[in-house]
N, C-alpha and C positions, 0 to 999 in steps of 0.2 A: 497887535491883535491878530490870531490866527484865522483861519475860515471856521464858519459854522456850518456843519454839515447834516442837510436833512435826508436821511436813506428809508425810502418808503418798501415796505416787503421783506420786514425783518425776522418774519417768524418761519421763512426758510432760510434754508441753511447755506447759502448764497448770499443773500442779503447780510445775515450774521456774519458770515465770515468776509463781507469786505469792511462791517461797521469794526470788528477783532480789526484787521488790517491797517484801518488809516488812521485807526485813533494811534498807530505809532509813528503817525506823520507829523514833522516837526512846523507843516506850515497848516495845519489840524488843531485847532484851541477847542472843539466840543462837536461832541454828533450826537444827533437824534435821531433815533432806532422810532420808526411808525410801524403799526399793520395794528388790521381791525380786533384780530387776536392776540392772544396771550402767546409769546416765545417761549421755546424748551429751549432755546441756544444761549449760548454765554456770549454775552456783548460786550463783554469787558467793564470800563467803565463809561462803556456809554451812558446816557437818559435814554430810557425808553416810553414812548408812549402811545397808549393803546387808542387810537382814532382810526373810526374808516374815512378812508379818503373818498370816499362815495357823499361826505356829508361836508356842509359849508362848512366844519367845526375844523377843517384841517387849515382853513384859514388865519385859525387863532393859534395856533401850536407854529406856522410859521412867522408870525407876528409876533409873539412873546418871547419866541426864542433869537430874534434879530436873525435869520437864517440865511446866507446869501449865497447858500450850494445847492441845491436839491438832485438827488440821485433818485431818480425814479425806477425802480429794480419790480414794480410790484405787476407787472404784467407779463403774463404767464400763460401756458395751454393744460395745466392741472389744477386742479381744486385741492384745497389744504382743507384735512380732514372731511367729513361728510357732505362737502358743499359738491355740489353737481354745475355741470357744462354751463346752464343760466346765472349760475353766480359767479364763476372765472369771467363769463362774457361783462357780465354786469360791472366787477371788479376792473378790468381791462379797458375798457370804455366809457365809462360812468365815472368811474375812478379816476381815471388822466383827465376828463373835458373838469371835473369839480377841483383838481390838484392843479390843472395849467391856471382855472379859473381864479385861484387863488395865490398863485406867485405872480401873475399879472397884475395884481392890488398890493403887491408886496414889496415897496420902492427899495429896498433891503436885498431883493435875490438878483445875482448877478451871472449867474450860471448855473444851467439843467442839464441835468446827462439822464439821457432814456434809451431804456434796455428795448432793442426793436429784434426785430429778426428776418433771415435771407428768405422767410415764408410770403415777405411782400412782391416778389419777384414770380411767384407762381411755377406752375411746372406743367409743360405744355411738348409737343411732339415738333414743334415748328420752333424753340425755344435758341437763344443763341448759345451757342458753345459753352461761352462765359460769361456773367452777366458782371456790370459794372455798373456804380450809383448810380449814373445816370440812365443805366439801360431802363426803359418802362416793359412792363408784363404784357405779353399779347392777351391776355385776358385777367380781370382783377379777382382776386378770391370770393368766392362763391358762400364761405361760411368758414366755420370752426377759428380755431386760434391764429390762423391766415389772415382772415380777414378781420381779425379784430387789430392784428399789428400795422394793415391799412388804414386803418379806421384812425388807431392812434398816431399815427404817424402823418394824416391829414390835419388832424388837432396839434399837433404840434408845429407844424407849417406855419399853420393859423397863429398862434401863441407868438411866433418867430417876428410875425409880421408884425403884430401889435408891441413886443417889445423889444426893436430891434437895438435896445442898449443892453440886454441878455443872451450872453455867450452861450448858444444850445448844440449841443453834442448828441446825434442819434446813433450807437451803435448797432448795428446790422448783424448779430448774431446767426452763425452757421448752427446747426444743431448742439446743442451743448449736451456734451459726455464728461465721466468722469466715475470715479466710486459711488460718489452720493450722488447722481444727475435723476432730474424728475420730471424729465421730460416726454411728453407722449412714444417720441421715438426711443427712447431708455424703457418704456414703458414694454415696446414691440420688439423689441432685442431681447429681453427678458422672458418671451415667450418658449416654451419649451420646443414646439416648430413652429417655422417660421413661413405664415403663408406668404407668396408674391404672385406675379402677375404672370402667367405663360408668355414667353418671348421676348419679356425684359429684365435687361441687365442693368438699372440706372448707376449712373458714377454719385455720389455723394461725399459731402464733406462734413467734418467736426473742427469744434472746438472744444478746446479743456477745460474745467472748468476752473481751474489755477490760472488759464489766459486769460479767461473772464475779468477776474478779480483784478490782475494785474492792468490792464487795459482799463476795467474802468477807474482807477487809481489814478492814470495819468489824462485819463480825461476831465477827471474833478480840478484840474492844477490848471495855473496859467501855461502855456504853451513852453515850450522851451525855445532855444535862439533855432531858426529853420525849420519849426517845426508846428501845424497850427491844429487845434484840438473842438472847433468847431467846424458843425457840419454834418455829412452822414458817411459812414464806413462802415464798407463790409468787414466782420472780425471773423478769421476761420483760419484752422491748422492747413500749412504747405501738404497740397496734393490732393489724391483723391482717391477713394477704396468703390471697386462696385458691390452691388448688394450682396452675390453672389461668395465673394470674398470678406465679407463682414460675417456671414452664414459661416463659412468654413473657417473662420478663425473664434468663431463661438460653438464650434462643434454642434452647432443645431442644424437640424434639416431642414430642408423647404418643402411646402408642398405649393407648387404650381397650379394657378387658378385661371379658367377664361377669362378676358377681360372682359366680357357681359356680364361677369357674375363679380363684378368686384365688389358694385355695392351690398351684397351680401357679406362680402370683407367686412367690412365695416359696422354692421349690424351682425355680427356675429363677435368679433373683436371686443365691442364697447359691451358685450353679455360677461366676455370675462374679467374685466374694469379697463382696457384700455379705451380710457375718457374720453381722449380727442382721436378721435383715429374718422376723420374725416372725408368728404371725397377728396378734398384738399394732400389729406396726409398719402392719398390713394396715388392720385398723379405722384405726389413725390416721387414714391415706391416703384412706382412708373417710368416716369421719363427721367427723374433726379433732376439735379441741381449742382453746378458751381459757379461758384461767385470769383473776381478779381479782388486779389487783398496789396495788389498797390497802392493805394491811395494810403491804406493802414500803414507799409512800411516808410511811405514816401512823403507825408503830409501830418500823418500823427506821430509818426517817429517811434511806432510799436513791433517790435518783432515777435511773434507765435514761439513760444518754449518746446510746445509740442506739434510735432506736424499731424496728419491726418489719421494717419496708419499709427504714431505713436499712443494719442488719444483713444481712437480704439480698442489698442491692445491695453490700455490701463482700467478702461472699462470692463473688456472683458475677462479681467485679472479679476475684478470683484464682484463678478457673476458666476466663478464656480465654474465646472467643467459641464458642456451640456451631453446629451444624451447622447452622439459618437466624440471620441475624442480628438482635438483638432488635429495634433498629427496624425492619426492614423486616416483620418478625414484626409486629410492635406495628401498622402500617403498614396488613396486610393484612385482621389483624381486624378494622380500625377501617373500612376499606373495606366488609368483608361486613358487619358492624353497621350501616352506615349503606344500604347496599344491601338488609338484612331491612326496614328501617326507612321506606326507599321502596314497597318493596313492600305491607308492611304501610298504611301512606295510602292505595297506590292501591287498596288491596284495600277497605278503609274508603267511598273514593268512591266506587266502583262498586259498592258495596252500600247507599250513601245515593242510589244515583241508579236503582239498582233498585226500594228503598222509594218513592222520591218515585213513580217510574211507577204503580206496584202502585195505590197511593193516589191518583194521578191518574185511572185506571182505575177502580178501587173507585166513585170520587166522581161519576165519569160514568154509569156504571151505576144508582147510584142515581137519579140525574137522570131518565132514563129512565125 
């Protein structure tokens, strides 16, 4: 008998394409495809079935089906179709405490993988370089999709404690990119300019969303020899892009904003549907974020396909050329850079051919 595999958040196309994925795993005997709506994705031959996990009823869909995997994918910073910010939060939060609520009565589940993100780590101006699982946030998120992955990831602690004969795996999620990525920050890349913050340049990082799929694939398995798959891990592409440089390789402009006036970011942003654009999302954009992904290569036995910069650029492969184009963007910096750069020399010479006078003078005088 293979595993039975419960993947909650299947009516995006994330979810579908890891339920396509492991149904061609040989140690995979049946999956069940959940979300409170109806899918336009093709599942394969998965079961799918239509339950919000917000209601006890996901209970019985784990009990009938004898289910002893559950992949919890259904928490997210968008709303699927015309749902707004109050129903992702609801979905996010209400969702996992009623879904941990019910694999804890489920003597059958032997292993949860929950889709978490490096937004629990926060992003602050005193922040460390690099943050590692263990690092804790000099401040806990304040709101938006941040703090709902707090939130969840405290429920699940909880859940850890009460059944500690369930293998629980939290993936830590860098920003996920890709063609079809739906994520708030896919949301703000998308914009034709790109406002940021006057006088920062944050480093940020991505993941693919093919890493996605792949990683959580081998987090659903028993471990391999040296290699252990519960626990929490940062997942994110090798390296780091600053904002600045994510702008010039999407050919969008920036228009630079005071930092007193950020909140206004934000409340101008969500006018044009970017949903979760947060104070939360504001600091990112701010100060950035990167995370250590040893633990991933060194303990889950996962290597990134795509590094940071590669991820990026596939991204911005299926958003079209933006309004300058990135070479000639690329083109004109490199221009002014080399032109600061001139300037700077001669500014140098003519302040060593100042000293030398000064000192020629000086030395004559003395003479005298």
């Amino acid at each position: 008998m293979g595993k039975v595999v419960l993947v909650t958040g299947v009516a995006r196309q994330l979810g579908a394409r890891l339920v396509r994925r492991i149904q061609q795993d040989p140690e995979v005997e049946r999956v069940i495809g959940v979300d409170a709506v109806g899918t336009e994705h093709q599942l394969g031959g998965a079961e799918f079935v239509r339950a919000d996990i917000r209601r006890p009823a996901i209970g019985r869909v784990l009990a009938e089906h004898g289910v002893d995997t559950v992949v919890h994918l259904d928490v997210t910073g968008t709303p699927l179709g015309s749902g707004g910010r109050a129903a992702v939060k609801e979905t996010n939060v209400i969702g996992t405490m009623q879904l941990l609520g019910a694999c804890q009565k489920t003597p059958t589940v032997r292993r949860l993988v929950v889709k978490s993100s490096t937004n629990v780590y926060g992003s602050a101006p005193r922040d460390p370089a690099v943050f590692r699982e263990s690092t804790l946030p000099k401040s806990l998120p304040s709101g938006g999709f941040a703090k709902d992955t707090t939130e969840v990831e405290g429920y699940v602690r909880g859940f850890a404690r009460r059944r500690p004969d369930v293998a629980v795996c939290v993936l830590r999620f860098a920003n996920i990119l890709g063609p079809c990525a739906d994520s708030p920050l896919a949301e703000f890349f998308s914009l034709p300019v790109l406002p940021t913050v006057f006088g920062y340049d944050p480093r940020l990082q991505f993941v693919h969303e093919d890493d996605v799929i792949d990683v959580l694939r081998i987090a659903l398995h028993e471990p391999r020899r040296g290699t252990l798959n519960s626990g929490t891990f940062n997942i994110a592409g090798e390296g780091v892009l600053l904002l600045s440089q994510c702008a010039r390789r999407l050919g969008r402009p920036t228009v630079p904003v005071l930092l007193p006036a950020v909140t206004w970011i934000g409340s101008a942003l969500r006018t044009v549907g970017v949903t979760d654009f947060s104070p939360e999302q504001i600091r990112l954009l701010t100060h950035g974020r990167v995370v250590s992904t040893a633990q991933m290569r060194e303990t889950l036995g996962f290597e990134a396909t795509f590094t940071t910069a590669e991820t990026f650029a596939d991204f911005a492969r299926s958003r079209g050329p933006g309004l300058l184009p990135p070479a000639s963007l690329a083109r004109a910096v490199d221009r002014m850079g080399e032109s600061l750069r001139d300037a700077e020399r001669l500014g140098v010479r003519a302040a060593d051919r100042t000293a030398t006078g000064t000192a020629a003078g000086s030395g004559a005088g003395e003479g005298v």
